[in-house]
C-alpha positions in Angstrom: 0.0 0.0 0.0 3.2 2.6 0.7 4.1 1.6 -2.9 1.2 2.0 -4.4 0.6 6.4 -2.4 3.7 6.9 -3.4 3.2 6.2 -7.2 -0.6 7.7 -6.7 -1.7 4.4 -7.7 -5.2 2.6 -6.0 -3.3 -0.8 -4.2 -5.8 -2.6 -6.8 -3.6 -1.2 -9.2 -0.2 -2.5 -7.9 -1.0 -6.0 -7.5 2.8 -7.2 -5.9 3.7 -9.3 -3.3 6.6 -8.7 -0.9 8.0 -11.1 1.8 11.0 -9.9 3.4 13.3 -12.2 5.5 15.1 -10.8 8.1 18.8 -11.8 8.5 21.7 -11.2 10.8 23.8 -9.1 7.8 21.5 -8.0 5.2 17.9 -8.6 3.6 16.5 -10.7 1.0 12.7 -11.0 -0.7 11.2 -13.0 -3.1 8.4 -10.9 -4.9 5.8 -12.1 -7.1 4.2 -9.0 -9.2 1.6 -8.9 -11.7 2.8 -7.2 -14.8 0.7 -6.0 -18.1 -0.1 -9.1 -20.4 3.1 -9.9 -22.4 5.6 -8.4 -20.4 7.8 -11.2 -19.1 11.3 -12.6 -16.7 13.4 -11.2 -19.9 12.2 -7.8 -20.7 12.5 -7.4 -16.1 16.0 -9.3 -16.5 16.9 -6.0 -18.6 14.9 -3.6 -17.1 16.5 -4.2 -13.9 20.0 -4.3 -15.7 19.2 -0.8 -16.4 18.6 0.4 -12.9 22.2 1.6 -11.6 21.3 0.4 -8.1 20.9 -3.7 -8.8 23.1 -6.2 -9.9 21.4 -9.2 -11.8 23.4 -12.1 -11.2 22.6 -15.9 -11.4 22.9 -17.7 -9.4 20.8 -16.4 -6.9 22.8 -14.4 -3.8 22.1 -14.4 -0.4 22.5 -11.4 2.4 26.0 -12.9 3.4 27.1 -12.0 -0.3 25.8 -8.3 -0.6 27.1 -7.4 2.9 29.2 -4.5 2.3 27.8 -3.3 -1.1 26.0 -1.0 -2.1 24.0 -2.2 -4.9 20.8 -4.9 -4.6 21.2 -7.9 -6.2 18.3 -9.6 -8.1 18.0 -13.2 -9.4 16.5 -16.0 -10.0 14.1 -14.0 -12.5 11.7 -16.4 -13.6 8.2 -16.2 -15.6 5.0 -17.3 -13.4 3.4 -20.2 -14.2 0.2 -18.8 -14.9 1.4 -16.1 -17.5 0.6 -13.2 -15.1 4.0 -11.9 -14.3 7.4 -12.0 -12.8 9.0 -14.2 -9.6 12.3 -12.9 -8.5 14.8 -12.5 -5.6 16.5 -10.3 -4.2 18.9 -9.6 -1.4 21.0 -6.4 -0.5 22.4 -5.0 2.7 20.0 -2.8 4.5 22.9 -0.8 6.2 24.1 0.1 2.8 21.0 0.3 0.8 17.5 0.5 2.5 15.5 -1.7 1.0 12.4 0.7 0.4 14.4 2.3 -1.5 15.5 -0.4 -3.6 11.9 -1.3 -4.1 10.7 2.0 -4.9 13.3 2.6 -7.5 12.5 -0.9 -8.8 8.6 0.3 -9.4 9.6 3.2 -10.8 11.2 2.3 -13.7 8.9 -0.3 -14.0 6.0 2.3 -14.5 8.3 4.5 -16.1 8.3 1.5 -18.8 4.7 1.2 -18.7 5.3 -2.3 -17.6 3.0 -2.0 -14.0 
């Protein structure tokens, strides 16, 4: 719902999924959003490579290997199974990077692309 005020959105309109898992050192999610029909794992994959702020890497990282960085790091990018949208993890360190940030910037260039 904070996602959704901050991009002036109705939470209808933002249908994602956030779990976060708290560690000792760092943070890590799996999210699970809904995307416009057609838009799938590869056109995020590059999306996400465009955002300065996250590394894609395969395979997927845990919070033990983003501790000290200051980048998020996204993988495991995958299509879901029912041809609604995008699965993917992530982990960063907090101390470095808050991860609202991270998650705002991630939705932003998503919209900005016209892909939420």
């Amino acid at each position: 719902m904070e996602l959704a005020a901050l991009l002036r959105l109705q939470p209808t309109d933002l249908p994602a999924t956030v779990m976060v898992i708290p560690t000792f050192a760092g943070v890590s999610l799996n999210a699970v959003v809904t995307l416009q029909p057609g838009v799938g794992a590869e056109r995020v994959r590059t999306t996400l490579n465009a955002i300065p702020t996250i590394t894609v890497r395969d395979p997927v990282v845990s919070p033990l290997h983003t501790v000290g960085t200051a980048t998020a790091h996204a993988g495991r990018i995958r299509d879901d199974p029912g041809g609604r949208g995008v699965h993917f993890w992530a982990s960063g360190d907090n101390l470095r990077f808050g991860a609202s940030a991270n998650v705002l910037a991630i939705a932003a260039q998503l919209w900005r692309e016209n892909l939420l």
